[in-house]
DOMIMAR-466050 format. One record per residue (C-alpha): residue number from 1; x, y, z. Coordinates in steps of 0.05 Angstrom, whole numbers. Each point is the difference from the previous one (the first is absolute). Example, Ala and Ser with C-alpha at 12.3 -4.5 7.8 and 13.67 -1.06 7.14 Angstrom:
<recs>
+-----+--------+--------+--------+
: num :      X :      Y :      Z :
+-----+--------+--------+--------+
:   1 :    246 :    -90 :    156 :
:   2 :     27 :     69 :    -13 :
+-----+--------+--------+--------+
</recs>
This chain:
<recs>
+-----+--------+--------+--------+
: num :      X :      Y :      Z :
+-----+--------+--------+--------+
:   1 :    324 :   -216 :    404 :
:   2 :      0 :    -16 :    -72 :
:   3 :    -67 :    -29 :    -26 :
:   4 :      8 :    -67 :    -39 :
:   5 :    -23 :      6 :    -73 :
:   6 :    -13 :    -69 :    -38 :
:   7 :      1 :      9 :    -73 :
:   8 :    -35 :    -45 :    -40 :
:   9 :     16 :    -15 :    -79 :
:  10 :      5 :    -57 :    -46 :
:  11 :    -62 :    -40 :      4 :
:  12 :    -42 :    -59 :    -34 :
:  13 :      2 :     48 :    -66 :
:  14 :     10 :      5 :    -75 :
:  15 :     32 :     70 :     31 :
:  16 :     36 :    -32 :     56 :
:  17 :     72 :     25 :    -33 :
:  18 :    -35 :     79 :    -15 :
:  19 :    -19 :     -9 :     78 :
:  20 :     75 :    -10 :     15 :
:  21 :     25 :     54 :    -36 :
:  22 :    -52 :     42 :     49 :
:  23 :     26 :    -30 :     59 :
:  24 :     69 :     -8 :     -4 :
:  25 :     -4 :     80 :    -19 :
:  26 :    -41 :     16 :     55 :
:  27 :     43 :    -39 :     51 :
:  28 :     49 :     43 :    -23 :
:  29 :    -21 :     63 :     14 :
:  30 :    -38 :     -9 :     67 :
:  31 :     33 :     40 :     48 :
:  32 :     39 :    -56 :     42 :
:  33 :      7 :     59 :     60 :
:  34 :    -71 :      1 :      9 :
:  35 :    -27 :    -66 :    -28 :
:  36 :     28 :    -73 :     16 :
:  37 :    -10 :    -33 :    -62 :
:  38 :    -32 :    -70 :    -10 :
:  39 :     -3 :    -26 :    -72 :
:  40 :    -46 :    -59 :    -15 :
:  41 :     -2 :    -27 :    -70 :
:  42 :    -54 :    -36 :    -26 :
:  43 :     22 :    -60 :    -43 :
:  44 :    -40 :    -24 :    -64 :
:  45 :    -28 :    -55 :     51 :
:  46 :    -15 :     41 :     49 :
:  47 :     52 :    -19 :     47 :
:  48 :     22 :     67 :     44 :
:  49 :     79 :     11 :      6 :
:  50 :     45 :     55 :     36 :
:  51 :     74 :     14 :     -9 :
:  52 :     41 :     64 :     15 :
:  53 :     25 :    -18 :    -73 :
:  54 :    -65 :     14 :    -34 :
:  55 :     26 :     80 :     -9 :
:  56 :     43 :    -21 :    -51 :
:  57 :    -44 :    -16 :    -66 :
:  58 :     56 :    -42 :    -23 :
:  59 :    -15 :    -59 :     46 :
:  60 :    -76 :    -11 :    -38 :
:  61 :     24 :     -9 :    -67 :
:  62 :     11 :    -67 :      0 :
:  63 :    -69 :    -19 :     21 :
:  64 :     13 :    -37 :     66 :
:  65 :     -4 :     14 :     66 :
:  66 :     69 :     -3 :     15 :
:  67 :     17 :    -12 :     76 :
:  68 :    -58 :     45 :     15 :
:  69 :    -42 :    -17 :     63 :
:  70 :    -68 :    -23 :      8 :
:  71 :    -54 :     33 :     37 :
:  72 :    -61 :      6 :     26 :
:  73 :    -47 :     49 :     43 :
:  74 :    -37 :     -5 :     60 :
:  75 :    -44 :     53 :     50 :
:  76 :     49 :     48 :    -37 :
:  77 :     66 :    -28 :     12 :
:  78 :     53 :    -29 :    -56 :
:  79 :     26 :    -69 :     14 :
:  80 :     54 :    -49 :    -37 :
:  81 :    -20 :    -64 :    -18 :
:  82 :     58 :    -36 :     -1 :
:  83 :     18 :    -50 :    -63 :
:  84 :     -4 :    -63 :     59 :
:  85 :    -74 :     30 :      7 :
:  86 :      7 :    -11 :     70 :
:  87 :     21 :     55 :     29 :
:  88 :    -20 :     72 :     -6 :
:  89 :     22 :     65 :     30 :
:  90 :    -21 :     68 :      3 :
:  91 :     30 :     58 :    -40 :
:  92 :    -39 :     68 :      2 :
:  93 :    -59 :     26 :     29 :
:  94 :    -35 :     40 :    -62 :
:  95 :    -23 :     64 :     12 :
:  96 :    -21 :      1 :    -80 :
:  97 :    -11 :    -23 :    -69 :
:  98 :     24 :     31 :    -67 :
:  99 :    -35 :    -35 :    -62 :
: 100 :     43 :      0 :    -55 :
: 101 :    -26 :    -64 :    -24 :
: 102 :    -27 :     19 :    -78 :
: 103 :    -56 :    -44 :    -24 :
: 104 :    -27 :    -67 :     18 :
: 105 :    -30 :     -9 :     70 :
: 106 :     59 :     45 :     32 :
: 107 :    -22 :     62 :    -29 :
: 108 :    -68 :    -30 :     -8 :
: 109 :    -14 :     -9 :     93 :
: 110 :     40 :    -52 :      7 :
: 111 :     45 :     52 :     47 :
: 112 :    -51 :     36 :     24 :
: 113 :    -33 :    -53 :     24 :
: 114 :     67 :    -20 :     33 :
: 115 :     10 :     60 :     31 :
: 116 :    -72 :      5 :     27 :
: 117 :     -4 :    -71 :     23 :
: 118 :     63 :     11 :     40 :
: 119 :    -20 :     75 :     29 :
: 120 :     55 :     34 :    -33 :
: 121 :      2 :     71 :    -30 :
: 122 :     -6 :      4 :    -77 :
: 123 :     25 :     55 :    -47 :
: 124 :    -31 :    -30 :    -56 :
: 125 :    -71 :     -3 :    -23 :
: 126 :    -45 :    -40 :     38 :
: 127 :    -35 :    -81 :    -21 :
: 128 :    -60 :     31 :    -25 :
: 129 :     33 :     47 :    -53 :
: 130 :     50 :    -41 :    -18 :
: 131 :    -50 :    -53 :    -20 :
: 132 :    -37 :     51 :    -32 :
: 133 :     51 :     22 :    -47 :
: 134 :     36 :    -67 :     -8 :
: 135 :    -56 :     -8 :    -42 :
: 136 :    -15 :     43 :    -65 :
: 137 :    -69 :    -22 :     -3 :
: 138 :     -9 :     23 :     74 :
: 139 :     30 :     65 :    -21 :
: 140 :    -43 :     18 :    -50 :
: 141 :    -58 :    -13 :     43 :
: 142 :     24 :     47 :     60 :
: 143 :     21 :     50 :    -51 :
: 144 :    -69 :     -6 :    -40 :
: 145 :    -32 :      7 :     79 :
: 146 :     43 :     72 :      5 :
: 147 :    -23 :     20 :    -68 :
: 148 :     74 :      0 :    -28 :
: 149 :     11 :    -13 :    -70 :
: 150 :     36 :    -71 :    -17 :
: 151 :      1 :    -20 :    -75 :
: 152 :    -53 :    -48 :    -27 :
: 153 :     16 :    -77 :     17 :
: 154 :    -28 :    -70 :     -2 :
: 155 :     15 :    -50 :     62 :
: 156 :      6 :    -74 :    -24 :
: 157 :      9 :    -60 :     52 :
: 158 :     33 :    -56 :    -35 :
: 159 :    -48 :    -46 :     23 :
: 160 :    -54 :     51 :    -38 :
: 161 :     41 :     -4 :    -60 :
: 162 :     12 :    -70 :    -14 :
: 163 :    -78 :     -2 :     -1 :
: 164 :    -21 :     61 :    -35 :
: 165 :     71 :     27 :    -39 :
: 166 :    -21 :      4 :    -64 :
: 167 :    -59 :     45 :     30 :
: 168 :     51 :     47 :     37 :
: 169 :     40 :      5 :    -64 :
: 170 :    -59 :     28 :    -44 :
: 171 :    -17 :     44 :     53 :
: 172 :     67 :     37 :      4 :
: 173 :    -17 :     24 :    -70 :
: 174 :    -68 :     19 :     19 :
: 175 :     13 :     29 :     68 :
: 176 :     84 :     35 :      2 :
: 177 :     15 :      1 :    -73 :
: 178 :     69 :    -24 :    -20 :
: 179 :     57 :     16 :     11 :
: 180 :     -2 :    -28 :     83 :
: 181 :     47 :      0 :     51 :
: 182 :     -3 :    -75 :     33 :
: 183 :     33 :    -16 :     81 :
: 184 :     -3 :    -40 :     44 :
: 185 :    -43 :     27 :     67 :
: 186 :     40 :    -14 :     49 :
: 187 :     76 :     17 :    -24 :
: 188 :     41 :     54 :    -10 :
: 189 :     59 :     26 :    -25 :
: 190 :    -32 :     -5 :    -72 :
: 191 :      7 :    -80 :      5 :
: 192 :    -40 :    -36 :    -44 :
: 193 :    -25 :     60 :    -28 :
: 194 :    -24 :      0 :    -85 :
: 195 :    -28 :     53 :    -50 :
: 196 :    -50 :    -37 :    -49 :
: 197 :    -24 :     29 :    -66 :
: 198 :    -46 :    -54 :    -19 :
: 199 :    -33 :    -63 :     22 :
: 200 :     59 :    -45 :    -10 :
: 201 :     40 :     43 :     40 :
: 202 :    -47 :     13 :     48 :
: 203 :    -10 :    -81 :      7 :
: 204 :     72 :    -10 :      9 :
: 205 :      5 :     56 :     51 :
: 206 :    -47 :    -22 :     41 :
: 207 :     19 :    -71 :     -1 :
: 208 :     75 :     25 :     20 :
: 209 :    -31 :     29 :     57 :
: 210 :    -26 :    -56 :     28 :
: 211 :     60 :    -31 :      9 :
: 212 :     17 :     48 :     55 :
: 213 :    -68 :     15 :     22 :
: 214 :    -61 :    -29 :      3 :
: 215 :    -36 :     65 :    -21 :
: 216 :     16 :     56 :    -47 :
: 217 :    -27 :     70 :    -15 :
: 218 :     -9 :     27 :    -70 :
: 219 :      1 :     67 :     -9 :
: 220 :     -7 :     63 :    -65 :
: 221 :     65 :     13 :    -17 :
: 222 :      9 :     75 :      0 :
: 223 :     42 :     21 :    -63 :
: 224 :     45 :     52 :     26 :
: 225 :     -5 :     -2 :     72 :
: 226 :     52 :     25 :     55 :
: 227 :     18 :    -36 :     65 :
: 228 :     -2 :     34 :     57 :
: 229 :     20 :    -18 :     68 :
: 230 :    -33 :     41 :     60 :
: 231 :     21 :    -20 :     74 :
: 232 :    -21 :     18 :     73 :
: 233 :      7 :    -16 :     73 :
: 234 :    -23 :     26 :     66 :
: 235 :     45 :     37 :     56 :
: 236 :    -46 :     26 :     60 :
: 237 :    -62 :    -12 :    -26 :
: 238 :     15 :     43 :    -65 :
: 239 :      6 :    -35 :    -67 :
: 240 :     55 :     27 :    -53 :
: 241 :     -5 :    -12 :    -59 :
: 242 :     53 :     -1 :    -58 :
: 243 :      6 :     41 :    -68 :
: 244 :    -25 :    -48 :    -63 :
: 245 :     61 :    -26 :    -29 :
: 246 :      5 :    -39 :    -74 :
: 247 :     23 :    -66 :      8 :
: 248 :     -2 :    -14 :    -70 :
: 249 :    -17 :     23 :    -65 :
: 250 :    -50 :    -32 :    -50 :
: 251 :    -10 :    -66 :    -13 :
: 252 :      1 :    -64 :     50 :
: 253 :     62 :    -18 :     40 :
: 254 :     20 :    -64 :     13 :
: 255 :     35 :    -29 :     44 :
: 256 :     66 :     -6 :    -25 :
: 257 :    -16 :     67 :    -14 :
: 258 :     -9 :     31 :     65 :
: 259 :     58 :    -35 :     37 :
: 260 :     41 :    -45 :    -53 :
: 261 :     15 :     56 :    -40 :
: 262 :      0 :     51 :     53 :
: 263 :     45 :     69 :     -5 :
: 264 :     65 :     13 :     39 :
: 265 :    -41 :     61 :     50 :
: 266 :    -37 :    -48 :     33 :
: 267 :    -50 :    -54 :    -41 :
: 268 :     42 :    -56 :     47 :
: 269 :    -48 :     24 :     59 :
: 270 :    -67 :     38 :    -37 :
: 271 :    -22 :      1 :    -62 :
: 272 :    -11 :     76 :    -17 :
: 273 :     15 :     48 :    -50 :
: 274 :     18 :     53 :     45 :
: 275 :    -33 :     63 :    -36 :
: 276 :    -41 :     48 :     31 :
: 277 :    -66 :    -22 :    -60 :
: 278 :    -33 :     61 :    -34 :
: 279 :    -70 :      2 :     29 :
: 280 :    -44 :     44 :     -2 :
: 281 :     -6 :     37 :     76 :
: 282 :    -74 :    -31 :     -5 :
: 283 :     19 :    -65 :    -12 :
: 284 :     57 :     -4 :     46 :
: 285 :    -42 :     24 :     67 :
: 286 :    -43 :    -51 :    -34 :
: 287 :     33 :    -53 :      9 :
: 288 :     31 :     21 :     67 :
: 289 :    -73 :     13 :     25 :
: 290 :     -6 :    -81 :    -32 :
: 291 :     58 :    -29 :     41 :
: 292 :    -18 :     40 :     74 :
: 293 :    -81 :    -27 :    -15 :
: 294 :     28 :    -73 :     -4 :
: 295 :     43 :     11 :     60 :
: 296 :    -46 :     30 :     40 :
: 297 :    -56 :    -36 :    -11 :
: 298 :     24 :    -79 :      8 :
: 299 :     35 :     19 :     64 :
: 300 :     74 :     -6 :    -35 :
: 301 :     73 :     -2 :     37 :
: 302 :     64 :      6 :    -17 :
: 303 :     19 :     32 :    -72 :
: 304 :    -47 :    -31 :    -51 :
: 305 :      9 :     26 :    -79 :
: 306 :    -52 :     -7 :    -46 :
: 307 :     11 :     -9 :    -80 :
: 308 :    -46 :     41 :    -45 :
: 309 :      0 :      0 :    -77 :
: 310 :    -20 :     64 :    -29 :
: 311 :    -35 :      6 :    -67 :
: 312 :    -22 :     55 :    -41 :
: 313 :      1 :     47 :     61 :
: 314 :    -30 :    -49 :     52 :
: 315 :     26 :    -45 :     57 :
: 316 :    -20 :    -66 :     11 :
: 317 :     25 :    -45 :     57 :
: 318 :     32 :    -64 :    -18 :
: 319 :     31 :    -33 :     57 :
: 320 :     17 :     18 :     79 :
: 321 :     63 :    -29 :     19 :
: 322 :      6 :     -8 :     84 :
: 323 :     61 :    -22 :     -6 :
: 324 :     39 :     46 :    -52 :
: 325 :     62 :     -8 :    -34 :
: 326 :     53 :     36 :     57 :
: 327 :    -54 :     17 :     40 :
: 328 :    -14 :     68 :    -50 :
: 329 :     56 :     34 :     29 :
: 330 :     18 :     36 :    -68 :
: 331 :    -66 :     30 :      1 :
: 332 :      6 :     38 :     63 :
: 333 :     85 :      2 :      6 :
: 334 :     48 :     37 :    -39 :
: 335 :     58 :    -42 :     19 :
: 336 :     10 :    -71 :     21 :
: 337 :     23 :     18 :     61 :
: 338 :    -60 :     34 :     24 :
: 339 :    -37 :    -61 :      1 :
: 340 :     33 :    -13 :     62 :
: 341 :    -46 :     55 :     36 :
: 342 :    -61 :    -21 :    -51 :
: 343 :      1 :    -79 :     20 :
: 344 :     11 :     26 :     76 :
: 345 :    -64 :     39 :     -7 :
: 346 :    -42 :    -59 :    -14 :
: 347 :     20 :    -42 :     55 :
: 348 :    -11 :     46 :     47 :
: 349 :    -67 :     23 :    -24 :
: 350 :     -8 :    -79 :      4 :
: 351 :     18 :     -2 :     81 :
: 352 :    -37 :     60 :     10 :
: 353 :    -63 :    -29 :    -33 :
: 354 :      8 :    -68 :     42 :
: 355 :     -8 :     36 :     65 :
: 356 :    -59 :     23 :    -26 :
: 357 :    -35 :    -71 :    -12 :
: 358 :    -62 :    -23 :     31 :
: 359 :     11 :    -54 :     50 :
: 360 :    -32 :    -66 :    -10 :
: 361 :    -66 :     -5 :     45 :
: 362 :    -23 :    -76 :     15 :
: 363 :    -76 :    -21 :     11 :
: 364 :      8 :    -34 :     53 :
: 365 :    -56 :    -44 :    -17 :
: 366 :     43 :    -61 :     16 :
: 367 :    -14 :     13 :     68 :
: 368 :    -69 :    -18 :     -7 :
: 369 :    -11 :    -52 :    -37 :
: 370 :    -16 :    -61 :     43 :
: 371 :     32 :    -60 :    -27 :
: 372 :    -35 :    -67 :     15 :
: 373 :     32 :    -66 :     -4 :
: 374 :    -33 :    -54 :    -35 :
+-----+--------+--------+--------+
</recs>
C-alpha cells in the first residue's frame, strides 16, 4: 500500500514563490508508484490549500489561490474545510511530511512542529534545528559552541538601535572594518541583503534591514571570497555527505541575482554555479569534516546544506539552510531524474526513524491529587 506523502511549500515568507519552485519540482518527481502524493501550499496568510493542480507551476503565477481547497490537520489526518465553513470531510491519512517551505516560520518549525504535534513522520529537520538556523545569530552561536569558524559579525535589535545607533555605527569601524556585508537574520535567499563601505552606507543598510527584520547581522566582508555549498543527509544511521561545490564566484549576490537572472541549466530551481571549486584536498575534507560535525552533532534529518565562504585558504560558515533550494539534489545527483530515488531515500529514512520514537509516558499524578470543593 502506497504511503501518503504531504508536501509542504509556499508559506508566510519573503521566499514563499522560491519555496514553490521547490515544491512544485519535487511533486514532480516523487515516484507516484510508491508514494501517494499530498501537496499543501502555504499561502502568504498562512491559510493551507491542496489541489491535484498544484504540479503545474503555471497555476501560482498569478498570485491567488485559484479554486484550490482549504485545509486543515488533525491527530494526523488531512481534512477540507469547506468555503460554507460548515462542513468538513476527510481526505488522507498522512503517513509524512516533506518541508519545502524556504524561510519564514515554514522552514523556520512552523512544519515541524506540525508534523510533531500531529504524530506524523518527518523527512525534514526537526523544531529545534530549524529554529536554530532560522536564525543567523543562533547560528553563529552553535557554530562558535563547535569551534567552527563563521566570519566576524555584530547582532543589532532594532529596538537596541533606535537607542544606541549612532554607538553601533562607530563601532563597526572600530570592531569589522569597512567594507561590511549587512542582512537581515532571519531571511534568505540574499533578501534584504547590502555591502557597506562606510558609515552612510552602513546606516542605510541597516535601516533597510529593518524593514524586513527586526534584527540584522553585520559582518567583515571578505574581499575575494568563494561560495561554497556542502550538503548531507542520513540513510541507516550513516551520514553522506556531498563534494564542496561553488555556488558563486566573488562578490555578493543578490537576489535578483541568484533567481531573477538565473541561467538556462537550472538557476529556475537552485542557485549554483555548477563547478567542481579548486580546493585544496585539505580544505575540501575540511569543510566536509565542517558539514558532517554540524549534522551530527544537533541531531539533523533530512538533507541539510550548509553555505561556507572561503577566504585566503580558510572556510568559514555563513548560513545552514534546513530547507534548501530543491532539496540539494544537484549536490548528490547527476541527473534530474535521479532525484526520484534521492527524495525516496529521505522519506523512508523518515518512516524508519518514526518507528523508532519514544512513546509518551504520563505521570499519572492526576490520580492523586485530592480535589476539595469549596
Amino acid at each position: 500500500m502506497r504511503k501518503t506523502v504531504a508536501v509542504f511549500f509556499g508559506g508566510r515568507s519573503c521566499e514563499n514563490e522560491i519555496s514553490v519552485l521547490t515544491g512544485v519540482f519535487v511533486l514532480n518527481l516523487l515516484d507516484q508508484e510508491k508514494y501517494a502524493v499530498f501537496p499543501v501550499y502555504v499561502h502568504t496568510d498562512g491559510a493551507t490549500y491542496t489541489s491535484s493542480k498544484m504540479t503545474d507551476l503555471g497555476v501560482f503565477k498569478g498570485g491567488g489561490v485559484g479554486d484550490f481547497e482549504r485545509v486543515f490537520f488533525d491527530c494526523g489526518t488531512a481534512y477540507a474545510l469547506h468555503s460554507s465553513k460548515r462542513k468538513i470531510r476527510k481526505i488522507a491519512k498522512i503517513d509524512v511530511i516533506l518541508n519545502c517551505c524556504h524561510g519564514g516560520l515554514g522552514e523556520g518549525g512552523g512544519v515541524s512542529a506540525l508534523a510533531e504535534w500531529n504524530g506524523i513522520a518527518l523527512a525534514s529537520p526537526d523544531l529545534t534545528a530549524s529554529g536554530i538556523f532560522m536564525d543567523k545569530s543562533l547560528t553563529k552561536l552553535a557554530m562558535r559552541a563547535l569551534s567552527i569558524p563563521t566570519v566576524d559579525y555584530i547582532r543589532v535589535n532594532e529596538r537596541d538601535y533606535e537607542k544606541r545607533g549612532a554607538f553601533l555605527l562607530r563601532s563597526i569601524e572600530s570592531r569589522l572594518k569597512y567594507p561590511v556585508v549587512i542582512k537581515p537574520a532571519h531571511l534568505g535567499s540574499s533578501i534584504g541583503i547590502t555591502v557597506a563601505r562606510n558609515e552612510e552606507e552602513a546606516k542605510a543598510g541597516i535601516e533597510n534591514g529593518f524593514v524586513l527584520d527586526d534584527r540584522v547581522i553585520i559582518e567583515k566582508y571578505l574581499e575575494n571570497k568563494q561560495d561554497i555549498n556542502c550538503a548531507a543527509y542520513a540513510l541507516d544511521g550513516e551520514i553522506f555527505v556531498s563534494e564542496p561545490e561553488t555556488a558563486f564566484g566573488s562578490g555578493v549576490y543578490s537576489f535578483e541575482d541568484k533567481y531573477v537572472k538565473r541561467d538556462s541549466d537550472g538557476g529556475l530551481l537552485h542557485a549554483k554555479g555548477g563547478d567542481r571549486v579548486a580546493l585544496s584536498g585539505e580544505l575540501r575534507e575540511k569543510i566536509r569534516a565542517y558539514t558532517k560535525t554540524v549534522y551530527k552533532r544537533l541531531n539533523l534529518q533530512g538533507v541539510v546544506r550548509l553555505d561556507f565562504l572561503v577566504s585566503d585558504g580558510k572556510a568559514y560558515l555563513c548560513e545552514v539552510n534546513t530547507v534548501p533550494g530543491s532539496l540539494a539534489y544537484y549536490l548528490f545527483c547527476e541527473r534530474v531524474i535521479d532525484a526520484k530515488r534521492f527524495f525516496g531515500d529521505l522519506l523512508e529514512e523518515a518512516l524508519r526513524r518514526a518507528k523508532t520514537e519514544k512513546k509518551i509516558v504520563t505521570t499519572g499524578i492526576l490520580q492523586n491529587v485530592r480535589w476539595r470543593r469549596k
